[in-house]
TORKE-490380 format. One record per residue (C-alpha): residue number from 0; residue in three letters; chain; x, y, z. Coordinates in steps of 0.001 Angstrom, whole numbers, plus 500000, padded with zeros to 6 digits. Each point is the difference from the previous one (the first is absolute). Layout:
! TORKE-490380
pos/code/unit/px/py/pz
NUM/ala/A/X/Y/Z
...
***
This chain:
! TORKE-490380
pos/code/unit/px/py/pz
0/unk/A/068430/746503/522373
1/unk/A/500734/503333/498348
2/unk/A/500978/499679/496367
3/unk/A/503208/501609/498812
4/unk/A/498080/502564/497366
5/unk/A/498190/501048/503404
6/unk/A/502899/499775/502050
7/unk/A/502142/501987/497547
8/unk/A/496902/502482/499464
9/unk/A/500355/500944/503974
10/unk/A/503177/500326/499551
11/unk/A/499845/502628/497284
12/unk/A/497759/501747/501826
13/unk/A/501828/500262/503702
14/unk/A/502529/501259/497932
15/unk/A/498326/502731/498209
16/unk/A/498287/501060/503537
17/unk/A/503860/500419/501661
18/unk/A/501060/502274/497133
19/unk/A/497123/502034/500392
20/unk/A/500724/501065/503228
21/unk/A/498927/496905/502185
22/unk/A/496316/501205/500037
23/unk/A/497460/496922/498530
24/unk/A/497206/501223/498675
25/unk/A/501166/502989/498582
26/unk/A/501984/501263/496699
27/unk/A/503100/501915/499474
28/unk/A/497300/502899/500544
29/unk/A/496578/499734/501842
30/unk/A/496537/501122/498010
31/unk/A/500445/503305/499002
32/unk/A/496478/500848/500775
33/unk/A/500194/498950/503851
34/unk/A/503279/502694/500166
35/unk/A/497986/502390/497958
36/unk/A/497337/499273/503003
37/unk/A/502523/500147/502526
38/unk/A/501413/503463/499093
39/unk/A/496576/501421/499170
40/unk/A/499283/502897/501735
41/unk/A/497821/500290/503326
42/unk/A/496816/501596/499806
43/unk/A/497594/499503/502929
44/unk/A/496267/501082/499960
45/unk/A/497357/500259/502610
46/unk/A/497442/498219/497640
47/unk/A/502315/496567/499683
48/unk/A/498702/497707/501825
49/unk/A/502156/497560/502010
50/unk/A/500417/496290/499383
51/unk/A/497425/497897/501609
52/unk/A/500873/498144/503279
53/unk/A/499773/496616/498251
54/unk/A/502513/500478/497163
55/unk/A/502496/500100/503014
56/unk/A/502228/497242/500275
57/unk/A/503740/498897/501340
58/unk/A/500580/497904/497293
59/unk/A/502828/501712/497896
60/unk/A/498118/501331/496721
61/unk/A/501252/498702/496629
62/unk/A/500795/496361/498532
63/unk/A/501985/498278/502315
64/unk/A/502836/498823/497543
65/unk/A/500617/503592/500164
66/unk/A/501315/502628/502175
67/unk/A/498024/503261/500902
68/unk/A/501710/502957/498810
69/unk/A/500113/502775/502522
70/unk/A/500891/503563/498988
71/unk/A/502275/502287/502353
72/unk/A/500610/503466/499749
73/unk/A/501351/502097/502801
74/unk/A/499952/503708/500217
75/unk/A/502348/501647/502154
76/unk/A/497775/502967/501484
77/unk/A/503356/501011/502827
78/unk/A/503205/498770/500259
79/unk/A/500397/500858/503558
80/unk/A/503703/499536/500491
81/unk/A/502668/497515/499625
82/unk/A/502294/498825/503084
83/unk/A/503606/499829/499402
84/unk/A/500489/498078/503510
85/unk/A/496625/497254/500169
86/unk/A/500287/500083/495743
87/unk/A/496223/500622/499946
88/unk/A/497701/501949/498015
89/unk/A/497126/501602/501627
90/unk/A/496508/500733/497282
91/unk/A/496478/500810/499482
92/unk/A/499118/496963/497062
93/unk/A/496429/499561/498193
94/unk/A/500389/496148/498984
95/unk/A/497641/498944/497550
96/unk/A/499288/496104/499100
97/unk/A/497655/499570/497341
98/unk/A/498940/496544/498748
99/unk/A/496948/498675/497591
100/unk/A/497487/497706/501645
101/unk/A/497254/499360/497650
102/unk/A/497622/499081/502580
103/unk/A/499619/503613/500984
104/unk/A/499100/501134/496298
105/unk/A/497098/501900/499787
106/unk/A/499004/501560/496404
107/unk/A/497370/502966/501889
108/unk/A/503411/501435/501391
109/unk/A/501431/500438/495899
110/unk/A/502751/502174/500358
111/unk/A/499670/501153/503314
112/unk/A/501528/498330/503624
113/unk/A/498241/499731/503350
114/unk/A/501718/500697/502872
115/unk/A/498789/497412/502484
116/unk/A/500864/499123/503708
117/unk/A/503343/497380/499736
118/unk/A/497978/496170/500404
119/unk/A/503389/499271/502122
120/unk/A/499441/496138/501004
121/unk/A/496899/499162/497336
122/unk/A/502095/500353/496479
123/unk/A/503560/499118/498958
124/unk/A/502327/503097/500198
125/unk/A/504360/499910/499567
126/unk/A/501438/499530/502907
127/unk/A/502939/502808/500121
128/unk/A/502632/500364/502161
129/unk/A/503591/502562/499460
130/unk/A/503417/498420/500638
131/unk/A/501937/501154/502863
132/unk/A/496849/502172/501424
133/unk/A/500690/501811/503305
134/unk/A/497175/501569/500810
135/unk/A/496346/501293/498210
136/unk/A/497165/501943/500554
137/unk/A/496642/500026/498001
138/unk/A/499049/503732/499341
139/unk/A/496217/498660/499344
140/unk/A/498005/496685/499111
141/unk/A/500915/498390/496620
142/unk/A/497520/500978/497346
143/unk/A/498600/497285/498134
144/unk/A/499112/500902/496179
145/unk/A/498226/497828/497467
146/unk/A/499114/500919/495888
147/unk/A/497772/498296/497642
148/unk/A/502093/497249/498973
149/unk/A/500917/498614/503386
150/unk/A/503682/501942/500044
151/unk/A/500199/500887/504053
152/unk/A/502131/502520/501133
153/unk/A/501478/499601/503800
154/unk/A/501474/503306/500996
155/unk/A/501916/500920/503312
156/unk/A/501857/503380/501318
157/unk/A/502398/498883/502083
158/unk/A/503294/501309/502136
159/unk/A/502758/497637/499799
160/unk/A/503170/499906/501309
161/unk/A/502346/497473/497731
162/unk/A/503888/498778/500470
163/unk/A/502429/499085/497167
164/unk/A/503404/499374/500074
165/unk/A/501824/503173/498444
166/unk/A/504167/500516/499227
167/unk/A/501104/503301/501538
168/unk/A/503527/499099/498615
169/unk/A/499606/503448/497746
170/unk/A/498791/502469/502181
171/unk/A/498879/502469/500008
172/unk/A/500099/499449/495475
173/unk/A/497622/496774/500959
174/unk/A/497462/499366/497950
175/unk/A/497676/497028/500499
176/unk/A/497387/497736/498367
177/unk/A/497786/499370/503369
178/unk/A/497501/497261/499178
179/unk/A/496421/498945/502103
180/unk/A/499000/496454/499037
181/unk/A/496776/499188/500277
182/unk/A/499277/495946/500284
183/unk/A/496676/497876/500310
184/unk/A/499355/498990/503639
185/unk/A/499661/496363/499186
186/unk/A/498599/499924/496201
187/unk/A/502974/498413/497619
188/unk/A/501017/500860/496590
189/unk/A/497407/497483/498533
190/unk/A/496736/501575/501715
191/unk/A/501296/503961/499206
192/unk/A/502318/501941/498130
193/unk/A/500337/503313/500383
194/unk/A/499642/503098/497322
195/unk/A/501695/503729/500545
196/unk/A/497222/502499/499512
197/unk/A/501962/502613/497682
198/unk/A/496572/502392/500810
199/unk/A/499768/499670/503403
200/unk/A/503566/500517/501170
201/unk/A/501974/503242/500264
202/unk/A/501040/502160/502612
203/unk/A/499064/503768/501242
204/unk/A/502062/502854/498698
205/unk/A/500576/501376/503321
206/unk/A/501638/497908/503210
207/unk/A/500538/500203/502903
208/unk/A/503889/498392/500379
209/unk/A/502771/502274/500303
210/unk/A/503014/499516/498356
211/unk/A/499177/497437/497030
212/unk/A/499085/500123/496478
213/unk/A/496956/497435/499559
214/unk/A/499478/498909/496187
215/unk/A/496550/498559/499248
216/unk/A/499526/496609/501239
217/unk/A/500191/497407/497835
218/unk/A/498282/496120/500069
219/unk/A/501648/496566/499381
220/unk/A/498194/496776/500245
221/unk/A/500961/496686/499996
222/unk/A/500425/496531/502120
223/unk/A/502285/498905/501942
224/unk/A/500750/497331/503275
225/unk/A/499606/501061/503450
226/unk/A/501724/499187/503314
227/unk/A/498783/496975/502028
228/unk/A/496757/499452/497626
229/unk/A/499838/497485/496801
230/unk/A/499089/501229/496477
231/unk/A/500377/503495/498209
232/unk/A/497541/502706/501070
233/unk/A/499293/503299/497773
234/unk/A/502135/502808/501159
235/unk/A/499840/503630/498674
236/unk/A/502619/502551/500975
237/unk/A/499072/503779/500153
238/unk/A/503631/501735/499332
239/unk/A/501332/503594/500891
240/unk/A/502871/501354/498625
241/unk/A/501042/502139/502731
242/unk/A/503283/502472/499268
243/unk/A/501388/501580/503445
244/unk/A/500359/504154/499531
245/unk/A/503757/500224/500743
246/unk/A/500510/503662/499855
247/unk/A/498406/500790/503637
248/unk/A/503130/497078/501496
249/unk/A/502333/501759/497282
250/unk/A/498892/503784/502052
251/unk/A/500216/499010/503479
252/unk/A/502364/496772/500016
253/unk/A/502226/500649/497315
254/unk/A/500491/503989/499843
255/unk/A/500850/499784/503958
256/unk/A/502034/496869/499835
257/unk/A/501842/501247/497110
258/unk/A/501189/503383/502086
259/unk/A/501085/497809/503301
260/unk/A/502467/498237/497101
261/unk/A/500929/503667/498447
262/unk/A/500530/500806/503910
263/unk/A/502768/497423/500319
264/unk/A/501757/500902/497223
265/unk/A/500839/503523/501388
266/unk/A/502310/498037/502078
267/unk/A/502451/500131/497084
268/unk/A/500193/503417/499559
269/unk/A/500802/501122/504253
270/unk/A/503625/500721/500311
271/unk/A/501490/497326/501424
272/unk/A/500874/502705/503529
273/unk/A/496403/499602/500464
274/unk/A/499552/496524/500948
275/unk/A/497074/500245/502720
276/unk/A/497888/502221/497643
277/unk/A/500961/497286/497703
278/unk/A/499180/497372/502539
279/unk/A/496413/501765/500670
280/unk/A/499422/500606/496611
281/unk/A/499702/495808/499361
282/unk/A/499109/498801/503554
283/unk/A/496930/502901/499360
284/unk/A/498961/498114/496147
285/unk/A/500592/496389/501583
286/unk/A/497291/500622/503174
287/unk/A/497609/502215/497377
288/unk/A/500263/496945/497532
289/unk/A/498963/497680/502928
290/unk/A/497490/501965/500898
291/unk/A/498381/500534/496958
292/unk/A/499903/496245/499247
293/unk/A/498351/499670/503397
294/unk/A/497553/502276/499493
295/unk/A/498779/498750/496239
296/unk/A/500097/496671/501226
297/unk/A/496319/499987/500111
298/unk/A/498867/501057/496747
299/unk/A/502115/497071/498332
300/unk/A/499017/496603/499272
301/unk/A/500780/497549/503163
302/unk/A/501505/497449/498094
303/unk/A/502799/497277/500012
304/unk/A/502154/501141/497003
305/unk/A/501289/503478/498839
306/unk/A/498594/502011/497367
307/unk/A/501169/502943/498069
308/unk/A/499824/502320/502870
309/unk/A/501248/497974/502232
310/unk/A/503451/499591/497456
311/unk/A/500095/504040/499820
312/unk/A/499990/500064/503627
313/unk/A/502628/497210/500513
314/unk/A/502231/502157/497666
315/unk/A/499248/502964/501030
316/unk/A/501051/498629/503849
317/unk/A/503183/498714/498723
318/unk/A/501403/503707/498086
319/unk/A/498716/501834/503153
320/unk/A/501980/497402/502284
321/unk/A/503273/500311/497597
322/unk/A/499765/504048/500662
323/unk/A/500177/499331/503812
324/unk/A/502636/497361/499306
325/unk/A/501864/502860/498482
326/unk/A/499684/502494/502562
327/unk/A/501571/497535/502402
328/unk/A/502922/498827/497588
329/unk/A/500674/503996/500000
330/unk/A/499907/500309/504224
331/unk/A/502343/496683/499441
332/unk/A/502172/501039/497692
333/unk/A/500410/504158/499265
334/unk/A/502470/500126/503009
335/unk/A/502773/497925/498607
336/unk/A/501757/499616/497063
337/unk/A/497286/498447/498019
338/unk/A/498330/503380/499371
339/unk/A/500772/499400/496327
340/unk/A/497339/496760/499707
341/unk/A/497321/501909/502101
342/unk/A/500187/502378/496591
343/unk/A/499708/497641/497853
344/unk/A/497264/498191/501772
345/unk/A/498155/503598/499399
346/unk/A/500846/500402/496247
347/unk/A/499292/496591/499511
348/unk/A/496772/499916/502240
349/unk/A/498777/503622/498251
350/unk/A/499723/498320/496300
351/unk/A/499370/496635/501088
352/unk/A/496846/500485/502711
353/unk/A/497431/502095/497477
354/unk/A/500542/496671/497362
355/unk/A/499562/497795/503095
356/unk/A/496650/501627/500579
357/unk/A/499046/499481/496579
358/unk/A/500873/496572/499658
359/unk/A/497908/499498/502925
360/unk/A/496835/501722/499083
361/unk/A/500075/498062/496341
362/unk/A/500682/496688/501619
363/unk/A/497587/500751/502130
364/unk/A/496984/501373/498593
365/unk/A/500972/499578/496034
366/unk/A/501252/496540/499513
***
């Protein structure tokens, strides 16, 4: 039987491994010389020679009581461009997993790496796999880099095309935080942890997307559960802040939409004995308004809720269908003896309309 000083010794200890972070084995903060190791830079000679075929094996490296650290970085060499419609992001990645497997140390290599052909199926490597992955392509074979002190280097270029869930609710002023989590195929929390590589992640000063400011990418690790499997796995999540350029939707939706609206409200100022110009004038801003919205309909987000733009255009529809509304209170009404409200309709509709318009481009766009 277990005595209680034992009992309540295992208990201390459980204890102080859930408010670290859930990771046994390790401290609030791993060895500072295995991160130093990790975020080393990579410098490969001809003249290293490559681990020898018998210091190979699948066993994971490291004491078993604790997990392997794995470092990620992720540089963003494209982002390609970002669908609206499918919410997926289209880019050219280098992912880089580096990891320290003392096994592989050689002291003839000192300083310097070898670059050696991958030993896929004869040594222990992470497993990786993205959340929410649609499709990838490998540009060329993963390199397989090893120093002096047994720190290997796993490096792929790859073209991925990723989905996340994004709000649209403030277009076209969206900005978003799009995320790509990385997990471990099968490995849990207890075999590796994971480690953002602060020197190996970044992203290209020049893209390819249209239409987007990109800020530099930035990495979160951590562990968490995941659907339909037992136990917490690492997770790291490579985040974009991504801020929408509104003024090319401001030039060629709002300028336009804005004048169909300004076209309407002429309807207040055509004498009330010209009721079919006044008749043409709206009927003429209703169909233009129609078509207009038919024609962007493509370039906006194909989504279940309405944004910003979709709120300007509502309003926008509703002060172009009062003008018409006016024009045939006037053929109703200018021939008998109500002339005197059609006038009053137009003084009140003149000073009343532009504030309309207003209140609908702030509510709109601004609140």
């Amino acid at each position: 039987m277990l005595a209680w000083p034992s009992l309540a010794g295992a208990i201390v200890a459980l204890s102080l491994c859930m408010l670290l972070g859930g990771r046994p084995g390790w401290a609030a903060e791993p060895p500072v010389e295995l991160v130093n190791q990790l975020e080393r830079e990579i410098v490969t000679s001809s003249a290293a020679r490559c681990p020898d075929a018998g210091a190979y094996s699948l066993l994971r490296p490291g004491p078993t009581a604790a997990p392997t650290m794995v470092g990620l970085g992720i540089f963003f060499q494209d982002v390609a461009h970002l669908s609206d419609a499918d919410q997926t992001l289209d880019m050219d990645v280098y992912v880089v997993a580096r990891w320290r497997d003392p096994r592989l140390a050689d002291s003839a290599r000192g300083e310097m790496s070898a670059d050696c052909p991958p030993p896929t199926g004869r040594l222990w490597m992470p497993q990786l796999e993205p959340a929410r992955l649609r499709s990838r392509q490998t540009f060329y074979p993963e390199r397989f880099i090893v120093d002096g002190q047994g720190v290997v280097t796993l490096l792929r270029r790859l073209w991925l095309k990723v989905s996340y869930p994004l709000d649209f609710r403030d277009f076209p002023l969206d900005r978003h935080h799009w995320t790509m989590t990385i997990w471990p195929v099968e490995s849990r929390a207890d075999e590796i942890v994971f480690r953002p590589l602060k020197s190996q992640t970044g992203i290209s000063k020049q893209l390819s997307i249209q239409g987007w400011r990109v800020e530099a990418p930035r990495l979160e690790a951590s562990t968490d559960v995941r659907d339909q499997r037992s136990g917490s796995f690492a997770r790291l999540d490579a985040v974009l802040d991504l801020e929408r350029e509104w003024s090319y939707y401001a030039w060629k939706l709002g300028l336009p939409l804005t004048l169909i609206v300004l076209m309407a409200y002429g309807v207040y100022f055509i004498p009330d004995t010209a009721v079919p110009q006044q008749i043409g004038l709206g009927t003429t801003a209703m169909l233009t308004l129609i078509a207009f919205m038919l024609t962007l309909g493509n370039s906006l987000p194909r989504i279940s809720y309405l944004t910003r733009a979709d709120r300007f255009f509502v309003g926008s529809a509703v002060l172009v269908f009062f003008g018409v509304m006016k024009a045939v209170a006037t053929l109703a009404l200018a021939q008998g003896p109500k002339t005197k409200l059609i006038e009053q309709i137009d003084w009140w509709g003149r000073r009343i309309f532009p504030f309309a318009a207003l209140a609908n481009f702030v509510l709109a766009l601004l609140v």
